[in-house]
C-alpha positions in Angstrom: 89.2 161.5 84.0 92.2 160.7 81.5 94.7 160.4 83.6 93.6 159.2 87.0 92.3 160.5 90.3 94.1 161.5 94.1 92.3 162.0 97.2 94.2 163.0 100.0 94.1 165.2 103.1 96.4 168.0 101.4 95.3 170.3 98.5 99.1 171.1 97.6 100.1 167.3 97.7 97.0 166.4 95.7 98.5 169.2 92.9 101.8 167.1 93.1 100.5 163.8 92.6 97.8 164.5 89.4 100.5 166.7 88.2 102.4 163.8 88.1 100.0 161.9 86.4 99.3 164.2 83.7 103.3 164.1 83.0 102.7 160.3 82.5 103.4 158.8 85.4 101.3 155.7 87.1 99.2 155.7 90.3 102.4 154.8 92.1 104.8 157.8 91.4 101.5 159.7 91.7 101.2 158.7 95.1 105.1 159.0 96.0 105.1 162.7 94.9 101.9 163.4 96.6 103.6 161.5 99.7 106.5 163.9 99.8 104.8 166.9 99.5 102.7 165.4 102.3 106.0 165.4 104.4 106.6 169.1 104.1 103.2 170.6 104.0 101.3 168.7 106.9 105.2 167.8 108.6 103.3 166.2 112.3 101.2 164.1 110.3 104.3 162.0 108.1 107.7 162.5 106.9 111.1 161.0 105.7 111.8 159.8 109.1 108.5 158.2 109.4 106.7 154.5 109.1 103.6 153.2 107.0 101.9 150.4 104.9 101.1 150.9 101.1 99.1 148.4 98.8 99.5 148.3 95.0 97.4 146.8 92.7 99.2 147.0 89.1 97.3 144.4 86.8 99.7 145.1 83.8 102.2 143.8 85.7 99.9 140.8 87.3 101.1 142.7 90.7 98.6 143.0 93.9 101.0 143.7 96.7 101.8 145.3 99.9 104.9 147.3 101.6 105.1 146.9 104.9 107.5 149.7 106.6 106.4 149.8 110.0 108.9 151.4 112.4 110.9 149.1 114.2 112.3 149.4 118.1 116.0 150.4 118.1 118.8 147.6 119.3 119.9 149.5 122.7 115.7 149.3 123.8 115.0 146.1 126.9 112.1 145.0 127.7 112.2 146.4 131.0 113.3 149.6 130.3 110.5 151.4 131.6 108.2 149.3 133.4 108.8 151.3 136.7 107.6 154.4 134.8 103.8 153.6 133.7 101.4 156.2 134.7 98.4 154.5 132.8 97.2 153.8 129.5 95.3 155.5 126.5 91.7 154.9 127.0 92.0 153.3 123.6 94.7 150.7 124.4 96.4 152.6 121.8 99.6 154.3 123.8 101.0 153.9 127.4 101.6 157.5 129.5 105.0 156.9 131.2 106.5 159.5 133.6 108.2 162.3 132.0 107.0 161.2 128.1 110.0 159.5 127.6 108.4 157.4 125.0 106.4 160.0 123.8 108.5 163.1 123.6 112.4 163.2 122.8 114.9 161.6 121.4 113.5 157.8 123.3 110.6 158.4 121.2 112.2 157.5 118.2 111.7 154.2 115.9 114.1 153.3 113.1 112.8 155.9 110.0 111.3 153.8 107.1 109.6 155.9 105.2 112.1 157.1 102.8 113.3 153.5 101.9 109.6 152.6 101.5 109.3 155.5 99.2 112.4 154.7 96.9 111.7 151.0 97.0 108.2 151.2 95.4 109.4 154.2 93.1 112.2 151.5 91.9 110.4 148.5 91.7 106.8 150.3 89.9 107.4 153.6 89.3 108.4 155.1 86.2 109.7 158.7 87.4 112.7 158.8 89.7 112.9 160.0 93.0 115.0 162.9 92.5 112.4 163.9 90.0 109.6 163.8 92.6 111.4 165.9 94.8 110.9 168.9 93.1 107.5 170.0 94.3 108.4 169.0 97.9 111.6 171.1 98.0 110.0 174.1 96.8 107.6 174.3 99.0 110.1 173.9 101.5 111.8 176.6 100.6 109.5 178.9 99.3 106.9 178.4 102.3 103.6 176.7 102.3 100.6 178.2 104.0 99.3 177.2 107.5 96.3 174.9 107.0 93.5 175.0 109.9 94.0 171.1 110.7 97.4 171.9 111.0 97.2 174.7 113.3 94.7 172.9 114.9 97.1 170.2 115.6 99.3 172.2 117.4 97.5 174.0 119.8 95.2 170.6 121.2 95.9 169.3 124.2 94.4 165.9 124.5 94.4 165.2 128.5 94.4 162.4 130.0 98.3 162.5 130.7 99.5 163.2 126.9 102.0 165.8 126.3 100.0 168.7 125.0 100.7 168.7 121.3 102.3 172.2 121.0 105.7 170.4 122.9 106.2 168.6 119.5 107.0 171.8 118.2 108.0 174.1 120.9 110.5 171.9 123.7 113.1 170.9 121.4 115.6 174.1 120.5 115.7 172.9 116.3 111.9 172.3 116.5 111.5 175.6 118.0 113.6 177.2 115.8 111.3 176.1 112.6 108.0 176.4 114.0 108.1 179.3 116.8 107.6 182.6 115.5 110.1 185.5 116.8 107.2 186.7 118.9 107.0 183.3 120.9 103.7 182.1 119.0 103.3 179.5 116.2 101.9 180.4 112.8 98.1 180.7 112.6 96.1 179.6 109.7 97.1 181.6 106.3 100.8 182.8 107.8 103.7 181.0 105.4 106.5 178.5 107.0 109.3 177.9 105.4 111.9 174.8 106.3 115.1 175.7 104.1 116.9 173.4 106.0 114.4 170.6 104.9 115.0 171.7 101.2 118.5 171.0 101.2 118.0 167.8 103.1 115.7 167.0 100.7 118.3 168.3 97.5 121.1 166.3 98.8 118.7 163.1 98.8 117.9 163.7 95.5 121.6 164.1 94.4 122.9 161.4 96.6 120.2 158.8 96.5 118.4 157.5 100.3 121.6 155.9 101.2 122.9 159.0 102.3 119.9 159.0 104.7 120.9 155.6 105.5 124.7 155.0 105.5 126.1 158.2 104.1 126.7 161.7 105.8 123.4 162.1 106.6 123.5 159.4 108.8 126.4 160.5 110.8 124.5 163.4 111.1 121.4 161.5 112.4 123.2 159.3 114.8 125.7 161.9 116.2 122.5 163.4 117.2 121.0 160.6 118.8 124.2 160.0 120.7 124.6 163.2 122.3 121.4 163.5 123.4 120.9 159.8 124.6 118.6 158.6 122.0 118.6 154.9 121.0 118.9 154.8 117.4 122.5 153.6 115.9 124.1 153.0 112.8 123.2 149.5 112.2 119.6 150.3 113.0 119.8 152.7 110.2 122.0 150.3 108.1 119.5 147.3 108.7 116.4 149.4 107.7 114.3 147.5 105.1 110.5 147.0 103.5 108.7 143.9 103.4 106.7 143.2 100.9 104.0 140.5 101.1 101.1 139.3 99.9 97.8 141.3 100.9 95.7 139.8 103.9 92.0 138.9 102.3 88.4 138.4 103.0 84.8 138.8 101.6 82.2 140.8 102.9 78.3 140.3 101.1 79.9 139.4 97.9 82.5 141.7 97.5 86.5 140.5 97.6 88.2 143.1 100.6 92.2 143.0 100.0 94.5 145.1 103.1 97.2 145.0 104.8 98.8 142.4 107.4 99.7 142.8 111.1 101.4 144.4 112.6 98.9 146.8 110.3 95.2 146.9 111.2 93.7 145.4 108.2 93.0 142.2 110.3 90.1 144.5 112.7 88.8 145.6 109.7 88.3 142.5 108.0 87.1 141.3 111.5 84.5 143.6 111.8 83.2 143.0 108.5 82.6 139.3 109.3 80.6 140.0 112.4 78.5 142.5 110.5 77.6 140.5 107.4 75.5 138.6 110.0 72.9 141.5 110.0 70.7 142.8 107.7 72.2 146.7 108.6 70.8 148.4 106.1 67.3 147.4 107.4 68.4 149.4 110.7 69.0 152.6 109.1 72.3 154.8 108.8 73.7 155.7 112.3 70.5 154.4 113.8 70.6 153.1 117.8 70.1 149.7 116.6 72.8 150.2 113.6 75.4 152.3 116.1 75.2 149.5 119.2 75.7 146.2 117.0 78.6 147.9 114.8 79.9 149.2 118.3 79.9 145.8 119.8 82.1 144.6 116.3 84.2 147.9 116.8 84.9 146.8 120.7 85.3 142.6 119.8 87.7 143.3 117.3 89.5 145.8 119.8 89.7 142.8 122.7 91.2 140.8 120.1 93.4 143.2 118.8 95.0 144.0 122.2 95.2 140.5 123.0 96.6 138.5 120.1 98.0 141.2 117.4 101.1 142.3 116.9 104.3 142.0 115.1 104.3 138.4 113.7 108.2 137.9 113.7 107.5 138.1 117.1 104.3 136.9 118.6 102.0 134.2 116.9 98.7 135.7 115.8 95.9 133.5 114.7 94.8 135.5 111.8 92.8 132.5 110.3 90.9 132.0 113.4 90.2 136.2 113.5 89.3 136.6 110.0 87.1 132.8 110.1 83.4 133.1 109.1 82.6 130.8 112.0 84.1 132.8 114.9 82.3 135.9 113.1 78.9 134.1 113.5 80.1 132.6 117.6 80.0 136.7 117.9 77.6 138.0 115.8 75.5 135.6 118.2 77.1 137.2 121.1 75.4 140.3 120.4 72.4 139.2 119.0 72.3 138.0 122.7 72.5 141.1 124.6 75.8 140.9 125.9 78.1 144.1 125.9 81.7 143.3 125.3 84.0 145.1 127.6 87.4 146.0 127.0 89.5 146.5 130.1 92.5 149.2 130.3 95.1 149.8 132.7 94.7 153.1 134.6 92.7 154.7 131.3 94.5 158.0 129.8 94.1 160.3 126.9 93.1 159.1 123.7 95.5 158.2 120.8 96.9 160.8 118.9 95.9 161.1 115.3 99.2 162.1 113.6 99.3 160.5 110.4 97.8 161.1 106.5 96.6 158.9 104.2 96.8 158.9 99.8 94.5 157.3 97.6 95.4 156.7 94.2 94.0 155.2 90.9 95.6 156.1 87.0 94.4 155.2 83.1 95.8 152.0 83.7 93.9 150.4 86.5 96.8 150.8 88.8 95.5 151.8 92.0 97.9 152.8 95.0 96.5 153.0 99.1 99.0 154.6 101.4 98.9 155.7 105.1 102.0 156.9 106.1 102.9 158.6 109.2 105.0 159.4 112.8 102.9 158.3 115.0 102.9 161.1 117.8 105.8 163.0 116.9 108.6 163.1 118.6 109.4 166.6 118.4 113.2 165.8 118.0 114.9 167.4 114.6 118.5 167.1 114.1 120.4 170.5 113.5 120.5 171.2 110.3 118.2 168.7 108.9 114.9 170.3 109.0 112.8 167.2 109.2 111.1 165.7 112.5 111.5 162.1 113.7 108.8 159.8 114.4 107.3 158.9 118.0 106.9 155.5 117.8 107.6 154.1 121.0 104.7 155.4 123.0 103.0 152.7 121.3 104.7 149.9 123.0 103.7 148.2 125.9 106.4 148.6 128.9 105.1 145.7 131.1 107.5 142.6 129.9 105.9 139.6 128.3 102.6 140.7 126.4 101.8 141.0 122.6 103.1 144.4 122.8 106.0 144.8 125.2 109.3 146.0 123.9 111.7 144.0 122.3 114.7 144.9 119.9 113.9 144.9 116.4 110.1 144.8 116.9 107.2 146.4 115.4 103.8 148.0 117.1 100.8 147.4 116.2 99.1 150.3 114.5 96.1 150.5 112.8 96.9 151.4 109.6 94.8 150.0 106.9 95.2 150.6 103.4 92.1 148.7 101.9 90.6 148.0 98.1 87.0 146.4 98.0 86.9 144.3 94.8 83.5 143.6 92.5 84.3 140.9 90.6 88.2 141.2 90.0 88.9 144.8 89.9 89.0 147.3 92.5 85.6 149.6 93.2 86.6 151.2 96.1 89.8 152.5 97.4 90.0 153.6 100.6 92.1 154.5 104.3 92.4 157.1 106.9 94.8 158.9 109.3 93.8 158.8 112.7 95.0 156.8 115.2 93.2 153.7 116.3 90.2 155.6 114.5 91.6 154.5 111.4 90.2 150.8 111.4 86.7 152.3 112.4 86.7 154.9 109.8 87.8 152.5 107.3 85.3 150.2 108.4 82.2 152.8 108.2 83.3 154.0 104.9 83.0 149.8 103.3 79.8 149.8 104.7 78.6 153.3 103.8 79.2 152.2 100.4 78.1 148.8 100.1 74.9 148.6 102.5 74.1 152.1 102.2 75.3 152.8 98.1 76.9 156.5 99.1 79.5 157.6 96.7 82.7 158.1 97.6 82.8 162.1 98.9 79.0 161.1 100.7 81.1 158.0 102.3 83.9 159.6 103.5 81.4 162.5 105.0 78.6 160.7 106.8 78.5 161.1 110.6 80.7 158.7 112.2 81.3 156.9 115.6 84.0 155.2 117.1 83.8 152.2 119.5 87.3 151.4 121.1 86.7 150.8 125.0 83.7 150.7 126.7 82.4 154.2 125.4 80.3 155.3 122.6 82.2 158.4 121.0 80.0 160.3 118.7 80.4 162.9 116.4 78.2 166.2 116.7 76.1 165.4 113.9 74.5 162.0 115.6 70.9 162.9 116.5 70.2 163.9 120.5 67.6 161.2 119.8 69.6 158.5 119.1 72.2 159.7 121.7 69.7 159.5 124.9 67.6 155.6 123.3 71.8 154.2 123.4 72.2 155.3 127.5 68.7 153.7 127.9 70.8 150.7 126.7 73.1 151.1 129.1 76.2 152.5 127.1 77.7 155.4 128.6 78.3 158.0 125.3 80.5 160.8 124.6 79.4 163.6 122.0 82.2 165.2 120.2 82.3 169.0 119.7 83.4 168.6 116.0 80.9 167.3 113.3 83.6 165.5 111.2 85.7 163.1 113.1 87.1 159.6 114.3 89.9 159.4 111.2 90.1 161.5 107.9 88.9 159.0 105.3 90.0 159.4 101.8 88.6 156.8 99.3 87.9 156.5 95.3 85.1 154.9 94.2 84.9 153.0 90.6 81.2 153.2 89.1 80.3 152.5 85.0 80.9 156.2 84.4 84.8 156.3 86.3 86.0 157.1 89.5 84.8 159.7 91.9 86.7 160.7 95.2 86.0 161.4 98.3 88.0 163.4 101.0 87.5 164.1 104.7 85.9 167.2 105.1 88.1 167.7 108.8 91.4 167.3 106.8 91.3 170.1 104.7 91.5 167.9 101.7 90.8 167.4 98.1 90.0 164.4 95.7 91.3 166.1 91.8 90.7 164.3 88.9 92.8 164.8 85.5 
């Protein structure tokens, strides 16, 4: 490597990113040009109009920081807007099914778009390359057409169940959706066929000419809000005029030694850092990799944090979260005793539903410097709303608010949800060693999770980390992955878990990580995501 190293879940935004690199730039206009490709190559899983959660670890510049740019609840949004229309929540706890999916699909879906302003902020405040500069790649591809991916086709044709919209609405209900995405035979593109978004491109060129307050202020954002208001959407002007990223301090912890730095609520770096505390209790290596005795402790950390997450975390400018208590090594060894016990912890849900949808991507960054960048960025579940003319898709945050009045999630103006988002660097000694997050819903923490302990119990490289046969543990179920034994499938319902085998061998997130060893970094992408970790 003589430049540095990107992993993430797109080979074209990868290209962008090391190509920025080798033209000089750091790890974080790397990651900025590999973001914005992101937004027109894989456009469910992120985009302009999205949200997200970026650390930055510059030692140069004595700078270890994070941007927070969660999505926040428009100004016209009550409490008690729609707590007449609950059909049941995601089995997850991640997501509320209301009648109609009027947080889910439409123009009520919608949360104030951050990601732009996240992008220019950390582009003006680290970067060396402009934005207008980065834009380049993105707009051509735009223009010129990228080709289908299988994840993204995949994405559009699941239907989840369990009450969800069926996926392919996001792309088919709306008329300027349909117009990008449907085909003039009625179908969507299959794997290998080309799209093209000019409409995006010259969304994207006047940005660069005009700078994001066009998005923000300027005559895109008449364009934006016009929209909203004819088609009863929430957001307004001084929604869009009052968008803005906090920065703060990374939330940290320790785990067998090693120094774990990630993000802060209303981001899920507090679960992982939960887990991790619980689990340094036992010895998991002795248990063996993805072993019953390995998979039912880390499940019972996986479903504590979960309890605690839907409980007490949130957005702090609203609701008081006791992190210290969380992320304490004492309350880590009260439950770590808990399950040495034999109790099963049980996390209740209201009328279960489908599962959370994973629509979000994830970079991983590191450059000659020792700058190192960790990004998820995403729409939640996409709205499927795009404004005429616009060519970009707005995000569909507000399925993830709770609409029963007076609990750690329940709507308010101005507010964040909770995702799990969890940008995370694992320190030896005082530099990074291993850089790592996911897309994927509330997935994302458990990925993230297995992934730290993959590395540092088991001593997988990055690309073995990031591939290992997963599980995920976020209600009372075992989901597995189809590449957990039969074996150790039928020894946990002799425990008395009920378990639920995937079709797909890779699964539950799309980690993407870098790992630092004597010799330099290697990478590691998701093998579900279609991904690529290029060094330069």
């Amino acid at each position: 490597m003589t430049h540095g190293i990107v992993s993430a879940p797109q080979p074209e935004a990868v290209e962008a990113g090391t190509e920025a690199l080798e033209r000089g730039g750091n790890a974080i206009d790397a990651a900025i040009a590999t973001a914005l490709v992101q937004t027109v190559v894989d456009p469910q899983m992120c985009g302009i109009a999205g949200f997200g959660s970026m650390q930055l670890y510059l030692p140069d510049q004595g700078i270890h920081t994070c941007l927070d740019f969660h999505g926040r609840a428009p100004s016209k949004v009550t409490p008690e807007m729609w707590q007449d229309r609950i059909l049941g929540e995601a089995e997850d706890g991640f997501g509320f099914i209301l009648e109609g999916h009027v947080n889910d699909v439409g123009y009520g879906a919608v949360t104030t778009p951050m990601s732009l302003k996240a992008y220019d902020e950390a582009l003006t405040k680290f970067g060396t390359m402009t934005l207008s500069d980065l834009m380049e790649p993105a707009i051509a591809y735009a223009e010129e057409g990228f080709m289908v991916r299988p994840h993204v086709s995949y994405f559009w044709n699941l239907v989840e169940g369990g009450g969800r919209a069926p996926h392919g609405d996001r792309v088919t209900k709306h008329p300027e959706a349909r117009r990008i995405y449907v085909k003039d035979d009625g179908k969507l593109r299959k794997p290998g066929e080309i799209l093209r978004n000019p409409d995006m491109a010259a969304t994207y060129r006047q940005i660069a000419a005009e700078g994001v307050e066009s998005f923000y202020q300027g005559t895109i954002a008449e364009r934006i809000v016009s929209d909203m208001e004819a088609n009863d959407g929430y957001l307004t002007h001084d929604d869009l005029r009052s968008v803005a990223v906090n920065e703060v301090a990374p939330l940290w912890g320790e785990y067998r030694g090693h120094k774990i730095a990630t993000n802060n609520p209303p981001g899920g770096g507090i679960m992982v850092l939960e887990m991790l505390n619980i689990l340094e209790n036992f010895d998991l290596a002795a248990m063996g990799h993805d072993s019953p005795d390995y998979i039912a402790t880390v499940s019972e950390a996986m479903k504590i944090a979960t309890a605690d997450k839907d409980r007490s975390v949130g957005d702090p400018r609203f609701v008081e979260i006791p992190v210290d208590r969380l992320i304490s090594k004492t309350y880590a060894r009260e439950m770590a005793a808990k399950i040495r016990s034999g109790e099963k912890t049980s996390v209740p849900r209201l009328n279960s539903g489908g599962k959370e949808s994973t629509d979000t991507t994830h970079i991983s960054v590191a450059d000659e410097y020792g700058n190192c960048v960790a990004m998820t960025h995403s729409l939640g579940m996409p709205s499927g709303v795009v404004t005429p003319g616009l060519g970009f898709m707005y995000n569909g945050c507000m399925s993830v608010f709770d609409p029963r009045p007076g609990n750690t999630g329940s709507l308010a103006p101005g507010k964040s949800r909770f995702t799990a988002m969890a940008p995370t660097m694992v320190f030896k000694g005082d530099e990074p060693f291993f850089v790592v997050g996911a897309p994927g819903g509330t997935f994302i923490t458990m990925g993230v999770l297995q992934a730290i302990l993959n590395v540092v119990d088991f001593g997988m490289n990055a690309q073995e980390a990031v591939s290992a046969p997963r599980f995920c543990t976020t209600s009372d179920t075992i989901d597995i992955t189809n590449r957990i034994t039969r074996r150790t499938e039928r020894e946990l319902k002799a425990r008395g878990y009920p378990v639920r085998r995937s079709p797909l061998g890779y699964h539950f997130a799309g980690v993407h990580a870098l790992r630092k060893t004597e010799a330099g970094w290697d990478g590691g992408a998701d093998p579900a995501r279609d991904g690529v970790a290029l060094a330069v």
